[in-house]
C-alpha positions as CSV (number, residue, x, y, z in Angstrom):
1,X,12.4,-15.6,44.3
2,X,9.2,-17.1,42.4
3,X,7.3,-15.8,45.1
4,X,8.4,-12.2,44.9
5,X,8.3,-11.5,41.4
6,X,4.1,-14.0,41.1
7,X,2.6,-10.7,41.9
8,X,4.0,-8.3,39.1
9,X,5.2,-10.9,36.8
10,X,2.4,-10.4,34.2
11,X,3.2,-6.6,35.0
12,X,6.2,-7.3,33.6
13,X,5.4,-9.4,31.0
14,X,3.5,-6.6,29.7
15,X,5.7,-4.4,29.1
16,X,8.2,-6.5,27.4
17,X,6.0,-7.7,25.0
18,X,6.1,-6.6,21.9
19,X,2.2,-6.9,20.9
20,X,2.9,-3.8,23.5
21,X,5.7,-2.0,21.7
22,X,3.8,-2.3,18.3
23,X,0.6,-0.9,20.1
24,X,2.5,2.0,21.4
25,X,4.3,2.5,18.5
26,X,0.7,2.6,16.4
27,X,-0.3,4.9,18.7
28,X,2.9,7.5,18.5
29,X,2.9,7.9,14.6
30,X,-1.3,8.3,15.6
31,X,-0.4,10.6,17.8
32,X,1.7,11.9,15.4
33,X,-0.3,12.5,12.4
34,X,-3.1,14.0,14.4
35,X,-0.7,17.2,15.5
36,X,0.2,17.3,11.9
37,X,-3.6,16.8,10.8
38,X,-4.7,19.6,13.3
39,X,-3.2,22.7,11.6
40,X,-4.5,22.1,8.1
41,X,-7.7,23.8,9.0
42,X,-5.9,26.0,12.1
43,X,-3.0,27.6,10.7
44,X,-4.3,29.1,7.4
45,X,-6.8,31.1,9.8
46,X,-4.4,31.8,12.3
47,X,-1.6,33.6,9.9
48,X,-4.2,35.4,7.6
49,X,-7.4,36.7,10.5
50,X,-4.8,36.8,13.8
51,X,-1.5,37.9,12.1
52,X,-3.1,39.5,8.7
53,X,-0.4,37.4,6.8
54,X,-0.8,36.2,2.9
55,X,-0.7,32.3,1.7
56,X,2.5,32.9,1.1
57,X,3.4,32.9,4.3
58,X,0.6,30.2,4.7
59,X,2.8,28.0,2.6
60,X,6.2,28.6,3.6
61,X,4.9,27.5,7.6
62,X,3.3,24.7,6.2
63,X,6.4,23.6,4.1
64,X,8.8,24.6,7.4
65,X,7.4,20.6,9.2
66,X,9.1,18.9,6.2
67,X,12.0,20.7,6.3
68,X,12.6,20.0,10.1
69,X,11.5,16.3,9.9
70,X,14.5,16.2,6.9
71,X,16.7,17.6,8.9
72,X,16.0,15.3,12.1
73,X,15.2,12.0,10.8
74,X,19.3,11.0,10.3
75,X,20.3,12.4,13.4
76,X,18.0,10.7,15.4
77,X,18.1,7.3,13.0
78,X,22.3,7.5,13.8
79,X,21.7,8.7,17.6
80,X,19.6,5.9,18.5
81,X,21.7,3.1,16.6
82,X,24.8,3.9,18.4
83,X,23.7,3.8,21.7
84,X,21.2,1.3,21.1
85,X,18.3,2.7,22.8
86,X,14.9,3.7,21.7
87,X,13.1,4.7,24.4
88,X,14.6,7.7,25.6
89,X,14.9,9.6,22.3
90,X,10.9,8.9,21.5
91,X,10.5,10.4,24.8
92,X,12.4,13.5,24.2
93,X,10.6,13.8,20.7
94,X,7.3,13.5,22.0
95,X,8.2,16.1,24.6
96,X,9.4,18.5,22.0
97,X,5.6,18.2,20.1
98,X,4.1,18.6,23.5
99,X,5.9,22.0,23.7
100,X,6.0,22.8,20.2
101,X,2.3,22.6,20.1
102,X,1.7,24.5,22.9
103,X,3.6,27.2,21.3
104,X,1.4,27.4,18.9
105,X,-1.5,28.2,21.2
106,X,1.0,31.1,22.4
107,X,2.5,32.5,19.4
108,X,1.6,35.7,18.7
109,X,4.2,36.1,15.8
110,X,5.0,34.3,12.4
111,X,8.6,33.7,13.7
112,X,7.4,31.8,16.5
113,X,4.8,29.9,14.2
114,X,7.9,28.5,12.0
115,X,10.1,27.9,15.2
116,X,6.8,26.0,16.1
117,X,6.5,24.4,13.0
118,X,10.0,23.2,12.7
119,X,9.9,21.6,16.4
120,X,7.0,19.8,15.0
121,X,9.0,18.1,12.3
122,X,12.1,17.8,14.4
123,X,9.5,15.5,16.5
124,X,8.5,13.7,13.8
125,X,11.2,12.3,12.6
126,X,11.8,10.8,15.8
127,X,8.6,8.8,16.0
128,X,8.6,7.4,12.5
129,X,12.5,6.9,12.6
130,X,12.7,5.5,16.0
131,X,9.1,4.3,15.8
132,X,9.6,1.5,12.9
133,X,12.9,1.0,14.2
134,X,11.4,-0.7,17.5
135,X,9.7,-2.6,15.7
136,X,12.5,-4.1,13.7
137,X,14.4,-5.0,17.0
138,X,11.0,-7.3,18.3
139,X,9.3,-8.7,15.4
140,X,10.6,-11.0,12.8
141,X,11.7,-10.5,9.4
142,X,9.3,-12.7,8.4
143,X,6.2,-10.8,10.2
144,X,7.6,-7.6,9.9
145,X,5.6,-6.1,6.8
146,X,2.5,-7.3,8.2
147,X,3.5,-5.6,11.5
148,X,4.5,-2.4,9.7
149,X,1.0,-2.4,7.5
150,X,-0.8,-3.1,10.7
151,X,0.3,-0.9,12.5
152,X,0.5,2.1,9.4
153,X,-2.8,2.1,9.4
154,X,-2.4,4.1,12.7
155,X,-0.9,6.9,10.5
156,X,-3.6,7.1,8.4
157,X,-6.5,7.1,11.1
158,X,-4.7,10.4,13.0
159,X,-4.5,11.7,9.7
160,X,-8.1,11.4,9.0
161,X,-9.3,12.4,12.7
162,X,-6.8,15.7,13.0
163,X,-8.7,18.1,10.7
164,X,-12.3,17.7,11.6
165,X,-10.9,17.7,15.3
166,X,-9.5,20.7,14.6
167,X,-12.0,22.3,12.9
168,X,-15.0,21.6,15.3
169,X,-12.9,22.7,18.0
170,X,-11.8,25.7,16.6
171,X,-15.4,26.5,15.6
172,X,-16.8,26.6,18.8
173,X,-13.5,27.2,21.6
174,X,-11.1,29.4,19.5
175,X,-7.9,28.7,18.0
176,X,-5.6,27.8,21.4
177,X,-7.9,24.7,22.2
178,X,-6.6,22.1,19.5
179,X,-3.7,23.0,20.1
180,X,-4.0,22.1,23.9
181,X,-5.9,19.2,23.2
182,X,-2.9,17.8,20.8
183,X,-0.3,18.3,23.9
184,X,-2.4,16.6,26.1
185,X,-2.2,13.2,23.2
186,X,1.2,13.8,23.3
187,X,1.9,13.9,27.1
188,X,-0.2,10.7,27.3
189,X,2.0,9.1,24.6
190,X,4.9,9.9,26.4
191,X,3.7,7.8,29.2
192,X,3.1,5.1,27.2
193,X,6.5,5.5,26.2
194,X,7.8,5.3,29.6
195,X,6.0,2.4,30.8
196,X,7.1,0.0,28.2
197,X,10.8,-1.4,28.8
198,X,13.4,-1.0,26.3
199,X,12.8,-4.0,23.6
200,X,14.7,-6.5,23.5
201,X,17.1,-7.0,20.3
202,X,17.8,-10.2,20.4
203,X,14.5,-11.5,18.9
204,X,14.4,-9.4,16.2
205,X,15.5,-7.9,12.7
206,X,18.8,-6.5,14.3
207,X,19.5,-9.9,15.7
208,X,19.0,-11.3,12.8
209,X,20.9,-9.0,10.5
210,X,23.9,-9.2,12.8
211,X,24.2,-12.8,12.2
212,X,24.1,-12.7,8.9
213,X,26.8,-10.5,9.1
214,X,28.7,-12.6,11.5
215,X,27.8,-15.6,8.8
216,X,29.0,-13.7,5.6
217,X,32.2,-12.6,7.2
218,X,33.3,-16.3,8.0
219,X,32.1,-17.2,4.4
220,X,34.2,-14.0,3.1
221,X,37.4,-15.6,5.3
222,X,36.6,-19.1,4.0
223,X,36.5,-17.9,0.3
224,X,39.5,-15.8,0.2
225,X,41.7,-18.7,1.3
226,X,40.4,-20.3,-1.7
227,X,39.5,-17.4,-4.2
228,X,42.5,-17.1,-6.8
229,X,43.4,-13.1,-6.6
230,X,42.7,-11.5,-9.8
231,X,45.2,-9.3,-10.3
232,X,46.7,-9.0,-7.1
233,X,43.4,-8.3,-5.3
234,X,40.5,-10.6,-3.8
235,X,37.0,-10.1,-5.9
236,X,35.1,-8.1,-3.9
237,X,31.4,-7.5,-3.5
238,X,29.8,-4.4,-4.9
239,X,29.3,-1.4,-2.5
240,X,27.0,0.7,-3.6
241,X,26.2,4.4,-1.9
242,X,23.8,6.5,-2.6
243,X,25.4,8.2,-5.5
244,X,25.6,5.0,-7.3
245,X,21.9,4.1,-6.4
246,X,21.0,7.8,-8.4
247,X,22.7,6.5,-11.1
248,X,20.4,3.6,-12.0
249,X,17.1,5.8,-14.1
250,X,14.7,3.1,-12.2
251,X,15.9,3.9,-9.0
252,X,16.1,8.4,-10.1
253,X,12.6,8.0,-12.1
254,X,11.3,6.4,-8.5
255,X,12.8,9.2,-6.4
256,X,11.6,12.1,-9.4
257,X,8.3,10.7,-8.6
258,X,7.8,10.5,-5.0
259,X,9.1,13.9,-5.0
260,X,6.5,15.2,-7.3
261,X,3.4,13.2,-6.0
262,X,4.6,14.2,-2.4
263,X,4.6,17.9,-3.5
264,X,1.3,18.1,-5.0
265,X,-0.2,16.1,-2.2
266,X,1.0,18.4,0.6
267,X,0.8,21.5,-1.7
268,X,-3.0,21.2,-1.5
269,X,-3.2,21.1,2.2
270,X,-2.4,25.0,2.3
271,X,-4.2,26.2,-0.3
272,X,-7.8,23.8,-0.3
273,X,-8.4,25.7,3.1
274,X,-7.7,29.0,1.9
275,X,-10.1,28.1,-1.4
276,X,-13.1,26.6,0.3
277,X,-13.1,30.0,3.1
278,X,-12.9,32.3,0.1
279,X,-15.1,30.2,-2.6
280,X,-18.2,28.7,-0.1
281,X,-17.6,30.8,3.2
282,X,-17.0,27.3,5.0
283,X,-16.7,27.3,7.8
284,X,-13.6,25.4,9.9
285,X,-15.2,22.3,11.2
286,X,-16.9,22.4,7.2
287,X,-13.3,22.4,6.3
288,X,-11.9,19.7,8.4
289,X,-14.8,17.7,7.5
290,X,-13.6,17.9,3.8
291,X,-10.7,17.2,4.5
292,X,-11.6,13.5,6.1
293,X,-12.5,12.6,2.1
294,X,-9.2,13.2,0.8
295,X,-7.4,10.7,3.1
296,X,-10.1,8.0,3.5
297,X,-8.6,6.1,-0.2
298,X,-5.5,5.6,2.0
299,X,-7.0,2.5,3.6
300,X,-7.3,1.1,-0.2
301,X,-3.4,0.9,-0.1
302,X,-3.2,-2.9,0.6
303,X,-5.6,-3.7,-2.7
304,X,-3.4,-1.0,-4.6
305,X,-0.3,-3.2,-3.5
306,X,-1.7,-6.4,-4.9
307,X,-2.8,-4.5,-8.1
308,X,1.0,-3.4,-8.2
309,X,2.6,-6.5,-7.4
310,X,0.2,-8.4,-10.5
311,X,0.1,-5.9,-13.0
312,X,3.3,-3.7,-13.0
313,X,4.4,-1.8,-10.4
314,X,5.4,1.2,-13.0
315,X,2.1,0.8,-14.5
316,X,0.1,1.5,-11.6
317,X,2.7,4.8,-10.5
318,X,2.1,6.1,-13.8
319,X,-1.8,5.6,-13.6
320,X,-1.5,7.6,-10.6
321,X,0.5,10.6,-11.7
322,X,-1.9,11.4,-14.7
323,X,-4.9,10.6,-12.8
324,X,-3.8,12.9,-10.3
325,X,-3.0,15.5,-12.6
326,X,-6.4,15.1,-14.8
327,X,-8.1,15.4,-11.4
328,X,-6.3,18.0,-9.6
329,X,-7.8,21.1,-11.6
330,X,-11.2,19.7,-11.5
331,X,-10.8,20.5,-7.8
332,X,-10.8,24.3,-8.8
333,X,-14.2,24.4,-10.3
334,X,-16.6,26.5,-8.9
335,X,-19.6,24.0,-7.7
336,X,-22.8,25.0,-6.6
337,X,-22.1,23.6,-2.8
338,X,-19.0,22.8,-1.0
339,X,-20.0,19.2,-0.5
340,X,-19.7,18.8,-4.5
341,X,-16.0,19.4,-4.7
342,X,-15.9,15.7,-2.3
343,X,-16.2,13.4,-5.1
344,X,-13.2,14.6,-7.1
345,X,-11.2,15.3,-3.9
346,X,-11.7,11.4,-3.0
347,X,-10.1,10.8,-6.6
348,X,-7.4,13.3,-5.8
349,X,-6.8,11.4,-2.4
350,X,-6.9,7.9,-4.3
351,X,-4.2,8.7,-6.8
352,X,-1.3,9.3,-3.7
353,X,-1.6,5.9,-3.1
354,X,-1.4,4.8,-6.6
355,X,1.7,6.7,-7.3
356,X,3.2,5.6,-4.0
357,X,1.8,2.3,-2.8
358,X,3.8,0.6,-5.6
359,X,7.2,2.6,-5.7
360,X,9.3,0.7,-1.9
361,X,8.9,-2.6,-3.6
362,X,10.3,-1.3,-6.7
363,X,13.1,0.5,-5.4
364,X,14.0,-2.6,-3.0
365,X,13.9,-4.9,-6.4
366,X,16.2,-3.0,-7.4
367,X,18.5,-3.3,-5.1
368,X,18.2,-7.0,-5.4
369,X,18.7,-7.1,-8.9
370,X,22.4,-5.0,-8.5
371,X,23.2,-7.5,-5.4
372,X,24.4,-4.6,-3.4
373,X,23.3,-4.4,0.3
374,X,22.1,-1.0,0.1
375,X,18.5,-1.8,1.6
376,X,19.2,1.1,4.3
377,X,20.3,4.0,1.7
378,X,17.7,3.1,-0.9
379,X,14.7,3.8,1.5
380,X,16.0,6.8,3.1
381,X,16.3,7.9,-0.5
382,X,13.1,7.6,-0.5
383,X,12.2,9.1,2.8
384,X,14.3,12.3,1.5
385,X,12.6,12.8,-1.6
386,X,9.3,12.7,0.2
387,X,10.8,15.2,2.5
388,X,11.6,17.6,-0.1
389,X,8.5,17.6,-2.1
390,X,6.8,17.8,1.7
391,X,8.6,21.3,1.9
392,X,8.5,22.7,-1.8
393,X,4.7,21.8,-2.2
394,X,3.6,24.0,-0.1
395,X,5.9,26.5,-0.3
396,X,4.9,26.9,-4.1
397,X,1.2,26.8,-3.0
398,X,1.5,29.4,-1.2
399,X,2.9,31.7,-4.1
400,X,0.9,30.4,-7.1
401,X,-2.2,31.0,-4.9
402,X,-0.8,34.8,-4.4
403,X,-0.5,35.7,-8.2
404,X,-3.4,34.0,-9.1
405,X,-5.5,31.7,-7.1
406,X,-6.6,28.1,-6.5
407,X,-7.3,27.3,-10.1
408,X,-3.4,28.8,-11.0
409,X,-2.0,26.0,-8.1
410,X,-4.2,23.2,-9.3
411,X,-3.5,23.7,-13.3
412,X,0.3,24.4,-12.7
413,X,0.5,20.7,-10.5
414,X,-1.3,19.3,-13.2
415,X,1.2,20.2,-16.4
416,X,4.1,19.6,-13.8
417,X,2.5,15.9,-13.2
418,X,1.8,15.3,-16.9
419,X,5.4,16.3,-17.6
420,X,6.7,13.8,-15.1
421,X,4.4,11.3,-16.0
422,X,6.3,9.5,-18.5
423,X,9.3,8.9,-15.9
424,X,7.2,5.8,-14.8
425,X,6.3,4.2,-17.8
426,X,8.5,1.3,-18.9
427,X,9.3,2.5,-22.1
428,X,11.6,-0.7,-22.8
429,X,8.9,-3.4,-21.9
430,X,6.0,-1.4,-23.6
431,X,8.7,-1.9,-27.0
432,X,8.7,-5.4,-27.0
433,X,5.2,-5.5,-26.2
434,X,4.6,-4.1,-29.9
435,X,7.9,-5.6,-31.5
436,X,6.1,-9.2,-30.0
437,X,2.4,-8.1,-31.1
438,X,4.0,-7.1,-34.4
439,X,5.7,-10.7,-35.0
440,X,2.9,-12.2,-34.2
């Protein structure tokens, strides 16, 4: 038997490791971000010069991805848990962005665009859902986060490489090639996807959250033999939904913020297009190239999270919204070139992460602090609220760069992230701060 399996045993070996899981997962949510990155400087052209649309309808397509990833990440996220298999759902996502993308090359209608659009996020939230998900079955606990920041950083790269993809292709071989050139990354994920086996549960978070379980149960039997009833009933421990998690203001001011960072943030990617075409004349690889700026601060996230966990993880959010705000009509004045309007944008792209970075580990803290096991329902919170501000961003983009331009979207997310500003600012710690500095 030894000798059969010699020759393809490091075959094998291969594709149950899971240095090989995280490296195809890394790639998917690349994969990912790139087909997302690739219409910022695409679609705007396509709707307003092909279809002789309005950035309204610029902004409503662009919002339509979020809106389809809301929709899809809990369907997969329950799909995938109850039949406890990864594989085959990643694959039928990243078949649905193959197609989905290709329809874009083909759609000669706005309907189809947002059908397109929607399929797009439909696929997405099968690769981050199902994506991270692997990963928790193979590594860890205790090597997860470094996993998950590792392999992130995948994320970010497609992010940064789909727009001046797109807009030096588009420059020089029309608007169907991108597109083409995205399916093509996506039918070669989907082979990576099928050549890896299905991980292996037992060695990792899953494993090691079912025996937890399995522990606290017995412990639960042992104490309720021994636990006086109070009133006729056993103490129980707190269950806590997401209702209750709403209820607690750190937990709603974290949520009210992701959901307005996450709208500005996207909100730009509509209109910044639009604005540099109509300002400077640039031209679509100019545009893409732009574009690069605003995400490179992403890679700063890691220092941001130190910053975060020494100094005050409210702090820092806070920082972010009004620098973000401060910043974000700067990006409206008219400059002499195009390449001047890089340096704020950088700023702009910088503040994400400093509202962002800092707000997981806050919400998880607070989960500790309660003593709920609500882990699960406090991040998809936060998935949901980034969702949402993913699909009303844009969407209000699109119609405050209607009635009255760039400058109109960029002042009105300014006041709207001054106004929220204050949601992140301990207000009780900054008292006894100057009731102690008083006394002393």
């Amino acid at each position: 038997m030894a000798g059969n399996d010699q020759p393809w045993s490091w075959w094998n070996r291969l594709r149950r490791s899971k240095y090989s899981v995280a490296s195809v997962v890394a790639y998917t949510l690349f994969t990912d971000m790139v087909v997302y990155g690739v219409v910022i400087p695409v679609l705007p052209l396509l709707v307003i010069e092909r279809l002789h649309g309005d950035s309204r309808m610029v902004g409503l397509l662009f919002g339509c991805y979020a809106f389809g990833l809301l929709l899809s990440t809990p369907v997969f996220a329950i799909l995938s848990d109850k039949y406890e298999n990864r594989r085959y759902p990643m694959m039928f996502g990243l078949i649905g962005m193959a197609v989905s993308t290709l329809a874009f090359a083909k759609a000669d209608t706005y309907f189809w665009l947002v059908v397109a659009r929607m399929a797009q996020g439909v696929s997405g939230g099968a690769s981050w859902t199902i994506g991270l998900g692997m990963l928790a079955d193979v590594f860890p606990k205790e090597s997860l986060g470094t996993v998950m920041g590792t392999v992130l950083t995948a994320h970010t790269f497609g992010f940064a490489v789909g727009p001046p993809l797109a807009g030096w292709i588009l420059e020089y071989w029309g608007y169907a090639v991108p597109f083409y050139v995205c399916a093509a990354i996506a039918s070669i994920n989907f082979l990576a996807i099928l050549w890896i086996s299905e991980p292996e549960k037992h060695g990792g978070v899953k494993a090691a959250i079912r025996e937890q379980e399995d522990q606290l149960r017995t412990e639960e039997e042992q104490a309720s033999e021994a636990t006086p009833l109070v009133s006729g009933h056993a103490k129980a421990k707190p269950s806590i939904g997401m209702i209750g998690l709403l209820k607690n203001w750190r937990i709603m001011s974290c949520v009210l913020c992701v959901v307005i960072s996450a709208s500005v943030f996207s909100g730009i990617e509509p209109a910044l297009p639009i604005y540099l075409k109509e300002q400077y004349g640039a031209s679509s690889s100019t545009t893409g190239f732009i574009f690069v700026f605003m995400v490179v601060p992403a890679f700063l996230s890691p220092v941001i999270g130190y910053l975060s966990d020494n100094y005050g993880r409210k702090s820092i959010s806070a920082a972010g919204l009004i620098t973000m705000a401060v910043i974000s009509p700067v990006l409206a004045i008219k400059y002499s070139s195009v390449y001047q309007i890089i340096p704020p944008l950088m700023i702009f792209g910088l503040s994400s992460p400093m509202t962002l970075t800092p707000i997981l580990p806050e919400m998880g803290e607070v989960v500790h602090e309660i003593g709920g096991a609500a882990y699960a329902q406090v991040y998809a919170l936060y998935n949901m609220a980034f969702s949402t501000g993913m699909f009303f961003g844009p969407v209000a983009a699109g119609f405050l760069m209607e009635l009255g331009g760039f400058f109109t979207v960029m002042a009105a997310f300014g006041v709207a992230l001054l106004v929220c500003s204050p949601i992140m600012v301990d207000w009780q710690g900054l008292w006894h701060s100057i009731m102690s500095s008083r006394r002393d």
